[in-house]
C-alpha positions as CSV (number, residue, x, y, z in Angstrom):
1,X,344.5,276.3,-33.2
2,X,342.9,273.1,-33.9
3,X,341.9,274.5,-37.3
4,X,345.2,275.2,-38.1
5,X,346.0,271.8,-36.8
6,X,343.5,270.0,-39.1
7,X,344.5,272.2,-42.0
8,X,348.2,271.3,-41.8
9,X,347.8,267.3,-41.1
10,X,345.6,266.9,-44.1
11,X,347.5,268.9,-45.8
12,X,350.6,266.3,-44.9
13,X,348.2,263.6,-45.8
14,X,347.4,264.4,-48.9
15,X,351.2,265.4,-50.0
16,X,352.1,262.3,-49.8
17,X,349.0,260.6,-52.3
18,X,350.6,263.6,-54.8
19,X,354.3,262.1,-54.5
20,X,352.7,258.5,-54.9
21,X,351.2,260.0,-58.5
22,X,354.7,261.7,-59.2
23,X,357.0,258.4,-57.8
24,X,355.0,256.3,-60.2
25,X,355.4,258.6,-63.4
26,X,359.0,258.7,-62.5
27,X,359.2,254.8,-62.3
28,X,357.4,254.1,-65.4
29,X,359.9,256.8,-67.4
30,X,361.3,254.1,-69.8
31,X,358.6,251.8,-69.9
32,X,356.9,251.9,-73.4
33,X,353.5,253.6,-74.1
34,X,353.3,254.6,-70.6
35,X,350.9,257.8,-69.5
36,X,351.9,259.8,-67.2
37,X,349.1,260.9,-64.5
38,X,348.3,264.9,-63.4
39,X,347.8,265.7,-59.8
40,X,346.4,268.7,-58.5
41,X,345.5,269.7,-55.1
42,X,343.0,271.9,-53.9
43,X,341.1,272.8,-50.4
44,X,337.7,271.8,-49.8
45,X,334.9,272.6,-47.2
46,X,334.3,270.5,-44.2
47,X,330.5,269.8,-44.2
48,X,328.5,268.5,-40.9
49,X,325.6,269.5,-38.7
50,X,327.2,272.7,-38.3
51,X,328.3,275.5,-40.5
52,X,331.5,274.2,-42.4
53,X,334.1,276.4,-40.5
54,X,337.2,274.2,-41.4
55,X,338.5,273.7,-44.6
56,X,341.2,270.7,-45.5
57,X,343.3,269.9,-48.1
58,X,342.5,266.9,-51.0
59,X,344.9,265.8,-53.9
60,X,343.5,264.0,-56.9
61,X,344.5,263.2,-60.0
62,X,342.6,264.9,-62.6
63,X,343.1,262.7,-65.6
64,X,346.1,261.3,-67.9
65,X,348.5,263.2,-70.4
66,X,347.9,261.7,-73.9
67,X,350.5,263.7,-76.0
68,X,352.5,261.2,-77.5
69,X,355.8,259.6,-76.6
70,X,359.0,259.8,-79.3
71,X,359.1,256.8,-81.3
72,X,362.4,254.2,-80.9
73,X,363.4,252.4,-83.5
74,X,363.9,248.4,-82.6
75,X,364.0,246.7,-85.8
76,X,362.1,244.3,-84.9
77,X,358.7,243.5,-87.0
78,X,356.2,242.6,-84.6
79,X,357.1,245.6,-82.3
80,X,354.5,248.4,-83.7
81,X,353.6,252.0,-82.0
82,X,350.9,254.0,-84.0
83,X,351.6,257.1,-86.0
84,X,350.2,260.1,-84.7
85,X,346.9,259.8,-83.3
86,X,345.3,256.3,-82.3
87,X,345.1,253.3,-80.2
88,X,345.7,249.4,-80.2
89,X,343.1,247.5,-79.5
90,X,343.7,244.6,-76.8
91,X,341.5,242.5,-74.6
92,X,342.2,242.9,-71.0
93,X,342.6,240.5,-68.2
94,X,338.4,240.8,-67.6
95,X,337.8,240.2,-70.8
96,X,336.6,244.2,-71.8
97,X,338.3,246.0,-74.6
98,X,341.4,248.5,-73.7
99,X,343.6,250.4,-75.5
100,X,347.6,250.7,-75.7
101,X,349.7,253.0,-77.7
102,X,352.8,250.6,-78.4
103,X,353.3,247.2,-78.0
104,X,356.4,244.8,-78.5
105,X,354.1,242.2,-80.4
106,X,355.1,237.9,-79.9
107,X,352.9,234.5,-80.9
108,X,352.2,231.9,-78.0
109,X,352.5,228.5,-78.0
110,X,348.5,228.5,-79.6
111,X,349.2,230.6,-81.9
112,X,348.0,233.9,-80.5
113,X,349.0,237.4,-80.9
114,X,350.0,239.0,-77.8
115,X,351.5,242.1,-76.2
116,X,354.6,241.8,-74.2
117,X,352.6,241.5,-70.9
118,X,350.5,238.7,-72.4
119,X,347.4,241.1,-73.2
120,X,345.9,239.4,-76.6
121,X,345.6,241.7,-79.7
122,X,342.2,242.0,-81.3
123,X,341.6,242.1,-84.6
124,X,338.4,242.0,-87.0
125,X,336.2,239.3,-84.8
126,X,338.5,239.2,-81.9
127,X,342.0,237.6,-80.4
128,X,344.2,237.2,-83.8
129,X,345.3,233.8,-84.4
130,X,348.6,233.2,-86.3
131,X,348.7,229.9,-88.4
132,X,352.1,228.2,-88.4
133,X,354.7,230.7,-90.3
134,X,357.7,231.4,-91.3
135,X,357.7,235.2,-91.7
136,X,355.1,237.7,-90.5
137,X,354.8,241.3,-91.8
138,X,352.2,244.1,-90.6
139,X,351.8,246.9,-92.5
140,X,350.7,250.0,-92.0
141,X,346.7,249.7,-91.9
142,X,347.3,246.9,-89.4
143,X,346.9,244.4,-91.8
144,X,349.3,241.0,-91.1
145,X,350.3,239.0,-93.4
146,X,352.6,235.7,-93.4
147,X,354.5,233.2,-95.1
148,X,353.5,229.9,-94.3
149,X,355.6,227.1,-93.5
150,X,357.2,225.5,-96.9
151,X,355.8,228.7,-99.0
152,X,357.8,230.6,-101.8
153,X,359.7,233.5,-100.4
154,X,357.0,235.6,-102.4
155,X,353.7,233.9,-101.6
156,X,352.1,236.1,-98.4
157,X,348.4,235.1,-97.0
158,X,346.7,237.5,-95.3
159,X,345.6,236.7,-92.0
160,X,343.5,238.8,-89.9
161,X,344.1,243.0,-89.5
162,X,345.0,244.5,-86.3
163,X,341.8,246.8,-84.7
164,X,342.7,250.3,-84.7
165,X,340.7,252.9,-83.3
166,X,340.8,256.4,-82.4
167,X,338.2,258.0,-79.6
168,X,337.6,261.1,-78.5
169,X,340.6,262.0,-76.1
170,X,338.3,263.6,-73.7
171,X,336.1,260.1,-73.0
172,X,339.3,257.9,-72.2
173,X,340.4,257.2,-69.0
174,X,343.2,255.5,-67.2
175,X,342.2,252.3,-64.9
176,X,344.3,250.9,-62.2
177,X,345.5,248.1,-64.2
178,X,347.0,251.2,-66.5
179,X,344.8,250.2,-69.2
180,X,343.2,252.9,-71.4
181,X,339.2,252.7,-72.0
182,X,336.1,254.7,-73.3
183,X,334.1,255.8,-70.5
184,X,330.6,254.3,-70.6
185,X,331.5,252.4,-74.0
186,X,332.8,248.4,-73.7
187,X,333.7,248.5,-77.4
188,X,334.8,251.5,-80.1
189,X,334.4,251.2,-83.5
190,X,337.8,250.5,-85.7
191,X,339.0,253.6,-87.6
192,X,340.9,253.0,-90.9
193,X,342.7,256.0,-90.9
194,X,344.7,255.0,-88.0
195,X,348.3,254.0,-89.0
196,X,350.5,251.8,-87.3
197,X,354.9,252.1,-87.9
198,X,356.6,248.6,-87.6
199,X,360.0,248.4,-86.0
200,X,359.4,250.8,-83.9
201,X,358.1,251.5,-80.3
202,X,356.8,254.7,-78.6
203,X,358.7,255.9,-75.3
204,X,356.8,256.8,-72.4
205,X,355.9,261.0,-72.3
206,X,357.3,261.3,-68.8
207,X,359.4,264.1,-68.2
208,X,361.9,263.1,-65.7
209,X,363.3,266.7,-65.0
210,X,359.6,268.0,-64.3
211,X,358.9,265.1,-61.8
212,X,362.1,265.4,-59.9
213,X,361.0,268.7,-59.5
214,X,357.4,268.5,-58.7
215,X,358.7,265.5,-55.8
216,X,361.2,268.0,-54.3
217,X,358.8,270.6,-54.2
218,X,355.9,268.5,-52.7
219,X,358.8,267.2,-50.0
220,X,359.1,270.7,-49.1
221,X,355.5,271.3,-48.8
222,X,355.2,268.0,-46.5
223,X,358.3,269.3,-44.5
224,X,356.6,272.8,-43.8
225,X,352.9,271.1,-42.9
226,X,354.7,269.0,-40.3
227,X,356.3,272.6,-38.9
228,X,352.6,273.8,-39.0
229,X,351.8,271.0,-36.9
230,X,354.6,271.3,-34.6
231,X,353.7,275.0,-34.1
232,X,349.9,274.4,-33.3
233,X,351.1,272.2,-30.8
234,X,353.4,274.9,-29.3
235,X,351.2,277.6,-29.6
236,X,348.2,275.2,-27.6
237,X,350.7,274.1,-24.8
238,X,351.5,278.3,-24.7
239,X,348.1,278.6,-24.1
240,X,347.4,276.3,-21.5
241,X,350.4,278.0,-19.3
242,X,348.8,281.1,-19.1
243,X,345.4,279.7,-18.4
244,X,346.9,278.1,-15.6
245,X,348.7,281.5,-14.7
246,X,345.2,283.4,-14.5
């Protein structure tokens, strides 16, 4: 019994880290560029000094889906999302090198070029710096280009192009700040066959329908662990009667 016992509580346990994974794909279904995260579950073999007798349950997540999210037109020319295959490169909070899909583009107060969290874009020798303009365009290679303050309508200076690279699928990885990096590389080299679509931004690739579904069924997993549990306990205190009988 107390194998079934273990079996079903970590089984409980662990249903809830999966509907944590599932909750947080469902929150993040309209925000832009967002990842959603696999979860799988399997049972593992409970190692000691003894022979490993009991088995329990464990749910991890496995690693990040990186097919692409449908593109929304905005209108707006500093919000950009890359065409087909490729990554923006931004400088994260630590100061390492990540990667976003989409980003709704704005210049500080000092003149920097920033996602809409704040995350600064990088470009040929790092953080882009705008000078004082009137109108900025970025075209398709990432290149941005602006009309400076008292300019002709027709006089554009180049300023600075936007890094765009495109890694191996299979090395990038998901941190906790939701952040996309190159396992054991701080840096990727910029690839200039990565294209970038102004006016536009790229939806997350959640699938609402499949995470309702995958919460409801892990609910009714949780629910039937519990009735495991509640059973163990009847079928021990069953036992203990008739060892007091004989």
């Amino acid at each position: 019994m107390d194998k079934m016992l273990y079996v079903s509580m970590t089984g409980a346990q662990n249903n809830t880290l999966a509907l944590r994974a599932h909750a947080n794909n469902l929150a993040n279904v309209s925000t832009s560029g967002f990842r959603r995260d696999f979860e799988q579950a399997r049972s593992m073999p409970l190692f000691g000094e003894t022979y490993p007798a009991r088995v329990f349950a464990m749910s991890e997540r496995p690693g990040t889906d990186f097919r692409p999210g449908s593109l929304q037109e905005t209108g707006r020319d500093l919000d950009v999302a890359v065409g087909g295959k490729g990554w923006v490169a931004v400088q994260a909070p630590d100061g390492s090198e990540a990667y976003v899909r989409t980003a709704s583009l704005n210049i500080d107060a000092l003149g920097v070029l920033r996602t809409g969290n704040g995350l600064p874009v990088m470009g040929n020798a790092g953080p882009i710096a705008v000078p004082p303009e009137q109108k900025v365009e970025i075209g398709q290679d990432g290149t941005i280009s602006i009309r400076a303050l008292g300019e002709n309508p027709n006089v554009l200076a180049e300023v600075d192009r936007i890094k765009l690279v495109n890694p191996d699928p299979k090395s990038m990885e998901k941190g906790t700040d939701g952040l996309i990096r190159v396992k054991g590389q701080p840096e990727v080299e910029a690839d200039a066959t990565v294209q970038l679509t102004s006016g536009f931004l790229e939806a997350s690739n959640v699938n609402a329908v499949e995470e309702m579904t995958a919460i409801l069924s892990l609910s009714r997993q949780f629910e039937l662990s519990v009735k495991m549990m509640r059973t163990a306990e009847d079928n021990s205190s069953a036992m203990a009667r008739v060892l007091q009988i004989s």
